[in-house]
GUDOLO-175736 format. One record per residue (C-alpha): chain; residue number from 1; residue in three letters; x, y, z. Coordinates in Angstrom, 3 decimals. Each point is the difference from the previous one (the first is absolute). Last residue first. Example, Ala and Ser with C-alpha at 12.3 -4.5 7.8 and 13.67 -1.06 7.14 Angstrom:
GUDOLO-175736
PT_unit_pos_code_east_north_up
PT_A_2_ser_13.670_-1.060_7.140
PT_A_1_ala_-1.370_-3.440_0.660
end
This chain:
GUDOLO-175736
PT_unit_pos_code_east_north_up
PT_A_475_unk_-94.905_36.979_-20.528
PT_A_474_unk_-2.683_-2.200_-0.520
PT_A_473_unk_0.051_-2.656_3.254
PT_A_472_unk_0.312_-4.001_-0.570
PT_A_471_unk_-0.531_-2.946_2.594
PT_A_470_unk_3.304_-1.882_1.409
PT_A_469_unk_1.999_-2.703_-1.852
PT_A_468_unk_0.920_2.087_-3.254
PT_A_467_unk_0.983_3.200_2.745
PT_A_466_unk_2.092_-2.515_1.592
PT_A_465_unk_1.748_-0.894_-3.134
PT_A_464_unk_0.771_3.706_-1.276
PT_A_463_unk_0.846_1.228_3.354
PT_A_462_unk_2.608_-2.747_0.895
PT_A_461_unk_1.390_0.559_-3.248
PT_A_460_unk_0.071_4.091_0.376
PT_A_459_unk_1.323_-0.696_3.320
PT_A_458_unk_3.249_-1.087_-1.734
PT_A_457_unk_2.582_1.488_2.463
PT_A_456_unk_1.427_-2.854_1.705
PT_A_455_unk_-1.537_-2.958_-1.823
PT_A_454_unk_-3.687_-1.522_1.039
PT_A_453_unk_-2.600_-1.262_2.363
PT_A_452_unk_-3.741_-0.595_-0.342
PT_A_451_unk_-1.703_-0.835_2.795
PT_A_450_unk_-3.665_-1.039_-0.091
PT_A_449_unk_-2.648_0.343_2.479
PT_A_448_unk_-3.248_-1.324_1.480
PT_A_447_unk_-2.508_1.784_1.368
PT_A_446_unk_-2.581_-1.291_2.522
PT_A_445_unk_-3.233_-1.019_-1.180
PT_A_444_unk_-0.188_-3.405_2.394
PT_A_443_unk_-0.176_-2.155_-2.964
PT_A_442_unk_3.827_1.922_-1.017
PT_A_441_unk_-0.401_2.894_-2.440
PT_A_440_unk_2.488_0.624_-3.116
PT_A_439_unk_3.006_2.006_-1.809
PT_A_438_unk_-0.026_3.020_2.197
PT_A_437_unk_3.862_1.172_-0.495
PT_A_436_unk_3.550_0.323_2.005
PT_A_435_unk_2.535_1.433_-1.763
PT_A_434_unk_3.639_-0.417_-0.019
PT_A_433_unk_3.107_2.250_-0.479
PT_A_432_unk_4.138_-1.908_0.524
PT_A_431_unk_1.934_1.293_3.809
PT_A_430_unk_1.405_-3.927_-0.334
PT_A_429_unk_-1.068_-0.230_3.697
PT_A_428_unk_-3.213_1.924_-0.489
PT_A_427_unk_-0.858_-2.234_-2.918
PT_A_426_unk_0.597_-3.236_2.217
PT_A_425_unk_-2.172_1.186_3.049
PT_A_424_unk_-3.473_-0.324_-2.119
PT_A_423_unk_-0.075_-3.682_0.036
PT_A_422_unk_0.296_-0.698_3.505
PT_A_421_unk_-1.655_2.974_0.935
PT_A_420_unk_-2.901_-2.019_1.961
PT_A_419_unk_2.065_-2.202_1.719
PT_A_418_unk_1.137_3.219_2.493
PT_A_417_unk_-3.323_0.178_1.304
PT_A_416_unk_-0.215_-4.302_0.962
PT_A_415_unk_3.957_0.635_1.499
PT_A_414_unk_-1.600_2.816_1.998
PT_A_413_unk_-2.612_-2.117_1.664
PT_A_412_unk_-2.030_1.983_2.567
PT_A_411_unk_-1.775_1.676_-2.239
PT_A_410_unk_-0.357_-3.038_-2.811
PT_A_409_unk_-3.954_1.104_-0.130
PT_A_408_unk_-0.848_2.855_2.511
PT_A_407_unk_-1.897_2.003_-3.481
PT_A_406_unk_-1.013_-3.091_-2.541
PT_A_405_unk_2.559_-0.941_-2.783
PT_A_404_unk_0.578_0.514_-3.109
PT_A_403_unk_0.113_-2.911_-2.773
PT_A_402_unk_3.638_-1.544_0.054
PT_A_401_unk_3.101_-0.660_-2.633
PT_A_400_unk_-0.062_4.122_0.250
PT_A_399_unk_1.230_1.994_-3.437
PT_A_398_unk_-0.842_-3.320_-1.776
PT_A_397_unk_2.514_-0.010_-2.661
PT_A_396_unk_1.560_1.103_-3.583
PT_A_395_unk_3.589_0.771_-0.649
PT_A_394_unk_0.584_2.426_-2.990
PT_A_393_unk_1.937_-0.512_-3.352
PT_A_392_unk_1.116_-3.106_0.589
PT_A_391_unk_2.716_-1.962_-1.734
PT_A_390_unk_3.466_1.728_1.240
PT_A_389_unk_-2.926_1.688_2.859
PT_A_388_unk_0.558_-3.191_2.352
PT_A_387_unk_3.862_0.235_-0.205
PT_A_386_unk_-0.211_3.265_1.465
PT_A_385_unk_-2.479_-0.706_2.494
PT_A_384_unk_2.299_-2.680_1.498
PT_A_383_unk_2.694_2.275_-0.179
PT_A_382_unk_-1.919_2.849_2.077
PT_A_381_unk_-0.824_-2.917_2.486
PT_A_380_unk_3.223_-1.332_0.121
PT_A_379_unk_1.363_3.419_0.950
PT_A_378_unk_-2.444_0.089_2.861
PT_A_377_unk_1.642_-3.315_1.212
PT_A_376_unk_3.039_1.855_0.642
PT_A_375_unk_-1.591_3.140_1.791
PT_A_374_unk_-1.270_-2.566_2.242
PT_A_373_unk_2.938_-1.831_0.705
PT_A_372_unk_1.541_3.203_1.205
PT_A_371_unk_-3.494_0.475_2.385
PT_A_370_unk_0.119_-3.322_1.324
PT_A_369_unk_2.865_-2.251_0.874
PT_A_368_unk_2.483_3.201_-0.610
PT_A_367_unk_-2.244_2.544_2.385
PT_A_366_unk_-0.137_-2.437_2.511
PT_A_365_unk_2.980_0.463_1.640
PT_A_364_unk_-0.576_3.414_1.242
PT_A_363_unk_-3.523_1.033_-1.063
PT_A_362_unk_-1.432_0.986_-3.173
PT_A_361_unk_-2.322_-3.027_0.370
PT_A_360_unk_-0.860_0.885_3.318
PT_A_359_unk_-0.815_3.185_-0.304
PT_A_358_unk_-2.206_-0.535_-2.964
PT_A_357_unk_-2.179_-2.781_1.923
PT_A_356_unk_-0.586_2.079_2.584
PT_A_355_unk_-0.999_2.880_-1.832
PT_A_354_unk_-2.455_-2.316_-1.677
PT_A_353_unk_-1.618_-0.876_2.881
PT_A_352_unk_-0.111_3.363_0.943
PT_A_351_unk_-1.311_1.013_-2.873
PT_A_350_unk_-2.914_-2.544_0.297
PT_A_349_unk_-0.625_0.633_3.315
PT_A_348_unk_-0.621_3.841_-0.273
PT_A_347_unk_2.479_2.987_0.817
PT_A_346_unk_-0.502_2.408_1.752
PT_A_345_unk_0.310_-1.173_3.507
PT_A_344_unk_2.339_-2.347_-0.109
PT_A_343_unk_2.016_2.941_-1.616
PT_A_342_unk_-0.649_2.156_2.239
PT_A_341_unk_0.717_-1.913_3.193
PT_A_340_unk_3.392_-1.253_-0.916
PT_A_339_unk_1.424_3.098_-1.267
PT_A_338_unk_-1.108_1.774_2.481
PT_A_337_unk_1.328_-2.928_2.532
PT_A_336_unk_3.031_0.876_-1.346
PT_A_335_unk_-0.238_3.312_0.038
PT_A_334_unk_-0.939_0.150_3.867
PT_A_333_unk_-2.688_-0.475_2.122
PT_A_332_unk_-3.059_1.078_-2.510
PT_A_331_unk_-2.522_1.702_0.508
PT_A_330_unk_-0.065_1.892_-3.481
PT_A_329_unk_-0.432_-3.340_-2.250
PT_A_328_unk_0.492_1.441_-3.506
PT_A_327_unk_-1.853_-0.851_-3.202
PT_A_326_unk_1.191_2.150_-3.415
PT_A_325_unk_2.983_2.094_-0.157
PT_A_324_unk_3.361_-0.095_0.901
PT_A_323_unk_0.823_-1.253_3.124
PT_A_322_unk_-2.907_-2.937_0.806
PT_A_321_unk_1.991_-2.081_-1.579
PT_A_320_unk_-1.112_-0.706_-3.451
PT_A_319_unk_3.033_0.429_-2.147
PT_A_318_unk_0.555_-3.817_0.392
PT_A_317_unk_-3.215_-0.917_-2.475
PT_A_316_unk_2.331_-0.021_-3.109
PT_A_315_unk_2.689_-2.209_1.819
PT_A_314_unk_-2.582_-2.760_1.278
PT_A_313_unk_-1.682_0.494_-3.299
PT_A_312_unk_3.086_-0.888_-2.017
PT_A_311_unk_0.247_-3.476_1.808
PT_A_310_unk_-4.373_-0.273_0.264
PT_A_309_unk_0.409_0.182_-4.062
PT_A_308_unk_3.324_-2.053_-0.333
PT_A_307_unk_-0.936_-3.124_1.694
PT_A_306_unk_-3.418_-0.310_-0.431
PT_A_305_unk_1.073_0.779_-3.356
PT_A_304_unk_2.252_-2.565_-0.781
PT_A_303_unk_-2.077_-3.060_1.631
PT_A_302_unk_-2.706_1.575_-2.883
PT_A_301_unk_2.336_-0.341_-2.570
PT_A_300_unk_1.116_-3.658_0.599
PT_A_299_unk_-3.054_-1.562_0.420
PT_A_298_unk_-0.578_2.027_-3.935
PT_A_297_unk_3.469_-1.447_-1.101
PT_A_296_unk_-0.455_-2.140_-2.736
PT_A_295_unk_-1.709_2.321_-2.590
PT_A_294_unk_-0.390_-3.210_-2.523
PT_A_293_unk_-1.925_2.060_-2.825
PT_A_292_unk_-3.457_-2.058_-1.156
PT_A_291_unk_-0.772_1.112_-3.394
PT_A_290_unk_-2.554_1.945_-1.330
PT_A_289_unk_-0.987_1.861_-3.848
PT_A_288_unk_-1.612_3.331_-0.541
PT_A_287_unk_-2.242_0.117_-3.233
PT_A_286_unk_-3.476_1.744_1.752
PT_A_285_unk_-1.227_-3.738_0.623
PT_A_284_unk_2.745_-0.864_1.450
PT_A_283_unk_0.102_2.750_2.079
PT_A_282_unk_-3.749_-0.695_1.229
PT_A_281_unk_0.989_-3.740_0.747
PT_A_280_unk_2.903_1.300_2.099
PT_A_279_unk_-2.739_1.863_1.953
PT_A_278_unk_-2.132_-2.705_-0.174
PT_A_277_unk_2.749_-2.405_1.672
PT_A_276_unk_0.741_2.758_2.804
PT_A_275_unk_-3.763_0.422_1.131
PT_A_274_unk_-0.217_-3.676_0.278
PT_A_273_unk_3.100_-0.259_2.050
PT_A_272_unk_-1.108_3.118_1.933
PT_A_271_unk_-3.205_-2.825_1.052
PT_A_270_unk_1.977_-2.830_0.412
PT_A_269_unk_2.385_2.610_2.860
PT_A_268_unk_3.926_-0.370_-0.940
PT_A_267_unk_2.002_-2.605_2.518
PT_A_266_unk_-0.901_-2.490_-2.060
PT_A_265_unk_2.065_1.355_-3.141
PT_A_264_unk_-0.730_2.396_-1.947
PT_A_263_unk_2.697_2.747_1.204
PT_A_262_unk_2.981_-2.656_0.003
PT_A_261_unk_-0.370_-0.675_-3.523
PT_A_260_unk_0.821_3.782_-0.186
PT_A_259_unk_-1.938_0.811_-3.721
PT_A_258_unk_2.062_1.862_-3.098
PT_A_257_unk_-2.287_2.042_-2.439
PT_A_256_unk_1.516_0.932_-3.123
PT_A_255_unk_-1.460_2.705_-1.902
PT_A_254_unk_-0.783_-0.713_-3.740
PT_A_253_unk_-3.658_1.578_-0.221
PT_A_252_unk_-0.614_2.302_3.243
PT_A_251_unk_-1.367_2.470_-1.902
PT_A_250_unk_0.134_3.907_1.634
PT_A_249_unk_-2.976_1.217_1.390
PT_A_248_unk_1.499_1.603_2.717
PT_A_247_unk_3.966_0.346_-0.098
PT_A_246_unk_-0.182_3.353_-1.739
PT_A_245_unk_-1.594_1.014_3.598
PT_A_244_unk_3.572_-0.544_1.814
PT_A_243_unk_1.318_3.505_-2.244
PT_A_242_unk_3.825_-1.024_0.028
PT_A_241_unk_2.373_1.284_2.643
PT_A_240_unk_3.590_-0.339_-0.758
PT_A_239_unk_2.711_-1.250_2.682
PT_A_238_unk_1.681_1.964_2.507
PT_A_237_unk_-0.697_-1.979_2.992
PT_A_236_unk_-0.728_0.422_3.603
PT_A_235_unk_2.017_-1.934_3.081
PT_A_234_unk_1.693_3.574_0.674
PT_A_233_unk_-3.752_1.800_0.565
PT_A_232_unk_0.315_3.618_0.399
PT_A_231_unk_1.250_0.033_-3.885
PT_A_230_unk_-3.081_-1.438_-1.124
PT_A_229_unk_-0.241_-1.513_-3.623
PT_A_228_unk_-3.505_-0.884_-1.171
PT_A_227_unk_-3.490_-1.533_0.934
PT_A_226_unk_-2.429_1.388_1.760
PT_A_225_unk_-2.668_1.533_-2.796
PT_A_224_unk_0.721_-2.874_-2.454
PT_A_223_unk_-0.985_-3.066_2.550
PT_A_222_unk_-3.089_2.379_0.731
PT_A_221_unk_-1.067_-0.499_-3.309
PT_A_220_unk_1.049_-3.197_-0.386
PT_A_219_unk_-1.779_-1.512_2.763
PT_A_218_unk_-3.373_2.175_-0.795
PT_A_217_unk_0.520_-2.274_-3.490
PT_A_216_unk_0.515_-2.838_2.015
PT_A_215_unk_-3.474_0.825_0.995
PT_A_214_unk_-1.549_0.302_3.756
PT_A_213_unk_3.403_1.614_1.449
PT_A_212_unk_2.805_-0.731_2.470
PT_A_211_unk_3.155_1.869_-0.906
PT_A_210_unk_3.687_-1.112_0.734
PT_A_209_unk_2.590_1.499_3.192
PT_A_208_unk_3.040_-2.543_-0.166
PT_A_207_unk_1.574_-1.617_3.563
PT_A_206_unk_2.675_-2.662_-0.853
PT_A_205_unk_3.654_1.216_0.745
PT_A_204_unk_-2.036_2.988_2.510
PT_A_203_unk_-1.517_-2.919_2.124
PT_A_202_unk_-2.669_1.670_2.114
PT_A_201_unk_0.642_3.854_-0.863
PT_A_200_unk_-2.545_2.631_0.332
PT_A_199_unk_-0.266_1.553_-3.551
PT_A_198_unk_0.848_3.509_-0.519
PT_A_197_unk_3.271_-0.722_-2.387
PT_A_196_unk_-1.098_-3.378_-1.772
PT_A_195_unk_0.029_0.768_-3.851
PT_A_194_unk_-1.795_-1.715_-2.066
PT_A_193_unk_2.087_-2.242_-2.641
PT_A_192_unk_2.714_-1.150_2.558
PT_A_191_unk_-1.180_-3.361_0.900
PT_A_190_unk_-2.480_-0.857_-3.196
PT_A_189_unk_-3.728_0.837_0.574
PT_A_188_unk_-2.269_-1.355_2.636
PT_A_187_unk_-3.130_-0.322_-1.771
PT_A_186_unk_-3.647_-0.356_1.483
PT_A_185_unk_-3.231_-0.735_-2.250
PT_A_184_unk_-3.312_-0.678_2.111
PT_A_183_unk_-2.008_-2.938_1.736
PT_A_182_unk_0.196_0.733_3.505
PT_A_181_unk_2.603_-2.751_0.553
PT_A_180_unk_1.755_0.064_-3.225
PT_A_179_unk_0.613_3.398_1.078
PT_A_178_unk_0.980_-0.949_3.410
PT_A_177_unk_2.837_-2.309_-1.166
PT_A_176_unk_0.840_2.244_-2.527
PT_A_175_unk_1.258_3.318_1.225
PT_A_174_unk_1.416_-1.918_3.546
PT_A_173_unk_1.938_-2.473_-1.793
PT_A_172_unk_3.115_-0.486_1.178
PT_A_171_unk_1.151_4.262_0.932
PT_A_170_unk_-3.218_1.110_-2.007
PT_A_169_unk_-1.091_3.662_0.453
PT_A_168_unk_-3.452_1.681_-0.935
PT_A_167_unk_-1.003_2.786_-1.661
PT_A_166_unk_-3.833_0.305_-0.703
PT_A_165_unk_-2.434_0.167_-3.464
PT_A_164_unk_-3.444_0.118_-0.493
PT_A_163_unk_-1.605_1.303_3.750
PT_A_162_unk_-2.871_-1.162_1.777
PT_A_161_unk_-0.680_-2.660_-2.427
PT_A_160_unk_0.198_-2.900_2.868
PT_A_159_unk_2.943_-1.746_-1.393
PT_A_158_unk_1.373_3.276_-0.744
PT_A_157_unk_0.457_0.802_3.450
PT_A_156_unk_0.315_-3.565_1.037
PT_A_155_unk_3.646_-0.560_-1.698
PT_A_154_unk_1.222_3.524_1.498
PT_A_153_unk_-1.139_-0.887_3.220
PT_A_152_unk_1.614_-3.749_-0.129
PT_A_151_unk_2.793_0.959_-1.012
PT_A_150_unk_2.127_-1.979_2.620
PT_A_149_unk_-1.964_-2.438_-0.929
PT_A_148_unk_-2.771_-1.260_-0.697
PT_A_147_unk_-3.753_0.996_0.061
PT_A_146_unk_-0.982_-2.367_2.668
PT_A_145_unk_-3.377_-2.117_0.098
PT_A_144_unk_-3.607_0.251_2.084
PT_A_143_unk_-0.107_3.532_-2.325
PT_A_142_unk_-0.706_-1.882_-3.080
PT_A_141_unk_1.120_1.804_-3.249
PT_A_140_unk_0.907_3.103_1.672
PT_A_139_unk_2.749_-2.142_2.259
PT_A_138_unk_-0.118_1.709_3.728
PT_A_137_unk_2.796_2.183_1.599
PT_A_136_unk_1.411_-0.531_3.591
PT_A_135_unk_0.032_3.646_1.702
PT_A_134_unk_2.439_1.589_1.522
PT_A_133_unk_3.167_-1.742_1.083
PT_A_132_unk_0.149_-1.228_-3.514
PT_A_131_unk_1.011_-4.103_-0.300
PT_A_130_unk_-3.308_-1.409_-0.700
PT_A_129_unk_0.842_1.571_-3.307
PT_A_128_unk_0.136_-3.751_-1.870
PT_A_127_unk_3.344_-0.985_-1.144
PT_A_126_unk_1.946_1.684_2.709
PT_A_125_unk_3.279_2.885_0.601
PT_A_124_unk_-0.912_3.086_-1.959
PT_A_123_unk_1.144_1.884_2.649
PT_A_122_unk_-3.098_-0.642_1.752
PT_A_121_unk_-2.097_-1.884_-2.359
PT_A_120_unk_-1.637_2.383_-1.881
PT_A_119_unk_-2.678_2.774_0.353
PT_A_118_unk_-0.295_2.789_-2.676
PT_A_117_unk_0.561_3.754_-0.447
PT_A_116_unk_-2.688_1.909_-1.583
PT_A_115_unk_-1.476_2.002_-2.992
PT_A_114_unk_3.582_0.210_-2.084
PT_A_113_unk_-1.220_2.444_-2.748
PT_A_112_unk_2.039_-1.099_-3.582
PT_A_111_unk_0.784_2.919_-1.432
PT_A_110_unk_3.014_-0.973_-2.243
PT_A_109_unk_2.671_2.033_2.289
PT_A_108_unk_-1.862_-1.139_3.392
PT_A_107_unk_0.410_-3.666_-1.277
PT_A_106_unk_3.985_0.857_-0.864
PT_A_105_unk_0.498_1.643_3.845
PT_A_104_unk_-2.019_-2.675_1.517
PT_A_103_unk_2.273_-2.350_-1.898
PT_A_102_unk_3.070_1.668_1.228
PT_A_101_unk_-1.221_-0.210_3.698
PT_A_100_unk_-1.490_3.126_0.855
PT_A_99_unk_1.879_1.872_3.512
PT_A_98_unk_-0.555_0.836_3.491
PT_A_97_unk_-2.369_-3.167_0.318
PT_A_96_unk_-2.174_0.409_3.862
PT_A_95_unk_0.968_-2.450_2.306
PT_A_94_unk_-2.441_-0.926_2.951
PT_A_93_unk_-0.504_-3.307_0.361
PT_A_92_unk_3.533_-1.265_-1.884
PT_A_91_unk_0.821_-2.137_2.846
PT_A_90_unk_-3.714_-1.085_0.152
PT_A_89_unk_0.263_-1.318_-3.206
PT_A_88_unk_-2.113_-0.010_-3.082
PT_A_87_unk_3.287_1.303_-1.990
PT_A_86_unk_-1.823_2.561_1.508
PT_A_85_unk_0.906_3.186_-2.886
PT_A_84_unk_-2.378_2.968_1.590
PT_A_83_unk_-0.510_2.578_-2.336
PT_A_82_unk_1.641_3.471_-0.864
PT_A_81_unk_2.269_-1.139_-2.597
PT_A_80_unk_-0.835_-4.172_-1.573
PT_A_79_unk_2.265_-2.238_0.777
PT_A_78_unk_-0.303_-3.225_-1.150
PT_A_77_unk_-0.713_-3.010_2.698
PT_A_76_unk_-3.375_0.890_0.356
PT_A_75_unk_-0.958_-1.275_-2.857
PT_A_74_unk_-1.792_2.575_-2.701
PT_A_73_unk_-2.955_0.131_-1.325
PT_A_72_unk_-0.977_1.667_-3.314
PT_A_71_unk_-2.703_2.318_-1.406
PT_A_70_unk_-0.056_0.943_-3.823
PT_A_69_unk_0.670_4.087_-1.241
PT_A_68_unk_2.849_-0.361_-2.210
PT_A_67_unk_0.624_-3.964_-0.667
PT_A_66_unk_1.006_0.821_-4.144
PT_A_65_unk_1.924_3.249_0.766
PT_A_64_unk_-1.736_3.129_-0.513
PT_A_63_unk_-0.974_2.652_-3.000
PT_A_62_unk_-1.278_2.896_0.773
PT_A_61_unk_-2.922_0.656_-0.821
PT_A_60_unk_-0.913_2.978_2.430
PT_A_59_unk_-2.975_-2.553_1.688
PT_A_58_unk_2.536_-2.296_-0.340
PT_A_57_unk_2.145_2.237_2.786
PT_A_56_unk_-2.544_0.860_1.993
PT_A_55_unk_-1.036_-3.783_0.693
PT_A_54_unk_3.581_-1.083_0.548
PT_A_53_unk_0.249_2.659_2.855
PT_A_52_unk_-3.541_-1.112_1.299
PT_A_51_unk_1.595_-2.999_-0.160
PT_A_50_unk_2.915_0.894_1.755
PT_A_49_unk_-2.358_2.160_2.755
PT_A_48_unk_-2.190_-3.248_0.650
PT_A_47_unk_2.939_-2.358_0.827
PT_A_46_unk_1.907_2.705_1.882
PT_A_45_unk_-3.386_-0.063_2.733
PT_A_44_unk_-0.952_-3.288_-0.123
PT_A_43_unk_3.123_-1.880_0.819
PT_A_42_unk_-0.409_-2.753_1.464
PT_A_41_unk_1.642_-2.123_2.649
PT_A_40_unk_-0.225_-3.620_0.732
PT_A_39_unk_-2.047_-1.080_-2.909
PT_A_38_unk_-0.841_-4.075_-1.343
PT_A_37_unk_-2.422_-0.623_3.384
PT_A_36_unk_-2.226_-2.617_-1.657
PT_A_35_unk_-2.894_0.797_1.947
PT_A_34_unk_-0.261_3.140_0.959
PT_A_33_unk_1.829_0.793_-3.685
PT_A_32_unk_-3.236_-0.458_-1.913
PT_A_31_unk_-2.339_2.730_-0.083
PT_A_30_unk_2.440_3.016_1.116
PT_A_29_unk_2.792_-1.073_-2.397
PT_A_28_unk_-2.747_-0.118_-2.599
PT_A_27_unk_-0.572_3.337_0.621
PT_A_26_unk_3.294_1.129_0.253
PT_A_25_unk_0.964_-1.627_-3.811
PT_A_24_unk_-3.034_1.529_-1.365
PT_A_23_unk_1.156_3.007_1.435
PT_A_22_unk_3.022_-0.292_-1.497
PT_A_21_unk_-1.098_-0.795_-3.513
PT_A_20_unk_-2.932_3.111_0.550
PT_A_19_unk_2.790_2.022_0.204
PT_A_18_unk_2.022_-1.140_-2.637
PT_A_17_unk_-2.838_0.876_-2.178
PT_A_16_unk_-2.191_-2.365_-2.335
PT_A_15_unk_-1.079_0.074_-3.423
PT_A_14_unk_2.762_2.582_-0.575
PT_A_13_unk_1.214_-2.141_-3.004
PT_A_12_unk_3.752_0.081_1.700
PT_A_11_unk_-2.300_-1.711_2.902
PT_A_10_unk_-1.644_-2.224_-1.714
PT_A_9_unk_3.408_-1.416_-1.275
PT_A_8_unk_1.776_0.259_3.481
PT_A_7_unk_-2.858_-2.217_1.626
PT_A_6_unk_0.274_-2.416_-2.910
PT_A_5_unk_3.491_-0.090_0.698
PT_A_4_unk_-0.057_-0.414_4.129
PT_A_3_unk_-2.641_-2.756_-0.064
PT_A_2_unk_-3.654_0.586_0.622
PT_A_1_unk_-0.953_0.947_3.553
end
């Protein structure tokens, strides 16, 4: 399937219909996803009567948003009315949404047809979707490897052309790490710029919902649709909303480029070394200009999140009791044992490991040693980027300092899984946008990716310079 703005083009041209989009979409659903395994749910039935909506209403001429009428996916941590939101848990089995999240609300609103709701990590906890309780999702690219994670449905999706565009969240990297995986654009945008009301929280001080797409154009275009203030979301922002596609095309001539020193280093893969020294080379070339930025506290950053990520999720992941809603034990002796039973139940290893962790960091006497020190450190981190962007104007890396890796690889070896976010982790502490990109292909022909990271607010930077790394579209 081409990408999302050709797609929209052809189809304000009426050389296509949004029917025959969607059923393209199905079809090539049916073909491929035995084997990769992208789709939990789908949603065949609303799917085909919003497009044949759409399809009535440019047949009348009237005129639609820009995405009117193209397929999407949609993780199924986002609620979505009338369909199952998993989570990919067993405690969540059986849950139906009540409610759209806010950005199912704006996607609805612009025509967008969501086709299907896709497989993650269970609560978006993992690096690789080995974590679902359902189904372990392949890499489109070469299905002996992983996809990435959490995302790693919505990052195969379009990997595989089945669908152009998909939503996606990114607590420490789960937008990017599996999109420079499988090959594809993923942004998470700044904390507070899309709202988060309707998604399933993980770590609600760093969880952001961002699109997935072929293009950064696609990227933009869905970046415009789900952005803006939300009232039903207190950690949203009233700040302006400029049209993301301006961004494409844009010269990068005169922007300042700042480089981690500690994110080319040894620890990076030669071969996304390589990749990384053309891309600078291509910048050059186009009239950007390098230097290499001192960001001292990337060790730092990721001991801060696996310290505040599994401490928040502990408290997020509480409300799941076995009382309310979702997984319940029914045999049980009494509530404790309820309680007990249920949740080791529902919930998978990784979350409970996590859990764990979270509970124990928040606990009595420890909560100063490790959780308040934390928060501290995290406030170096936002300085540190601070300081980096008084010379830079965006902050250029590998999005992963390894190539992916083959399915049952690093499973039993969380510290291995949690490596590979080591240099995606930092933006979600500082709550600052950053893109993940295609910028070359290791021996092996896997993808290779690379981050580009930038000031609260100023996707339209992060945009512009991502979109002059990454292959053109006509918008």
């Amino acid at each position: 399937m081409a990408d999302a703005l050709s797609l929209a083009k052809s189809l304000k041209n009426r050389e296509v219909t949004s029917v025959s989009l969607v059923e393209q979409a199905y079809q090539a659903i049916a073909e491929t996803d035995g084997d990769i395994k992208a789709y939990l749910t789908l949603t065949k039935e609303s799917a085909m009567a919003q497009a044949q909506s759409i399809d009535k209403r440019l047949d009348q001429g009237e005129e639609l948003p820009l995405l009117a009428g193209i397929p999407i996916g949609i993780k199924d941590n986002i609620l979505l009315k009338g369909f199952k939101t998993t989570c990919a848990s067993k405690m969540l089995e059986n849950f139906v949404a009540p409610y759209d999240a806010t950005v199912i609300e704006k996607i609805n609103a612009q025509g967008l047809i969501p086709v299907g709701k896709l497989n993650m990590d269970e609560f978006a906890m993992g690096s690789s979707t080995q974590f679902s309780a359902f189904q372990v999702t392949r890499n489109p690219r070469n299905l002996d490897y992983v996809p990435g994670g959490s995302s790693g449905g919505s990052a195969a999706t379009v990997s595989a052309n089945q669908v152009p565009l998909s939503l996606g969240s990114d607590t420490g990297g789960s937008i990017r790490q599996p999109a420079s995986f499988c090959g594809i654009v993923g942004l998470k945008p700044t904390y507070g710029r899309v709202s988060r009301y309707g998604l399933v929280s993980f770590a609600s001080s760093l969880d952001q919902i961002g699109p997935m797409a072929t293009t950064v154009g696609g990227a933009a275009a869905l970046l415009n649709v789900i952005s803006g203030f939300d009232s039903k979301d207190s950690t949203s922002e009233q700040v302006e909303v400029p049209d993301f596609t301006q961004a494409i095309g844009q010269s990068v001539s005169g922007k300042r480029i700042g480089v981690p020193k500690v994110l080319m280093g040894d620890a990076v893969d030669p071969q996304i070394r390589k990749a990384i020294d053309a891309t600078l080379a291509d910048l050059v070339a186009k009239g950007a200009t390098w230097e290499v930025v001192d960001f001292g506290c990337m060790d730092e950053a990721l001991s801060v999140y696996y310290i505040l990520a599994p401490a928040e999720a502990s408290s997020n992941l509480e409300r799941y009791d076995g009382v309310r809603y979702g997984h319940r034990k029914p045999d049980a002796a009494n509530l404790n044992d309820m309680y007990t039973r249920t949740r080791g139940e529902g919930f998978g290893p990784e979350v409970k490991r996590r859990i764990i962790l979270g509970t124990y960091v928040l606990s009595s006497g420890y909560y100063d040693a490790y959780y308040l020190k934390a928060q501290k450190v995290r406030s170096l981190v936002i300085k540190a980027y601070q300081k980096a962007f008084e010379s830079v104007d965006v902050i250029l890396s590998p999005t992963v300092p390894s190539l992916p890796f083959k399915l049952g690889e690093n499973l039993e070896d969380p510290i291995a899984m949690y490596l590979q976010d080591i240099a995606t982790i930092p933006a979600n502490l500082a709550g600052l946008p950053a893109i993940s990109v295609p910028c070359g292909t290791s021996s092996e022909g896997l993808p290779i990716g690379v981050q580009i990271t930038g000031k609260a607010f100023d996707e339209m930077t992060v945009l512009s310079v991502a979109d002059a790394i990454h292959v053109k579209e006509t918008l």
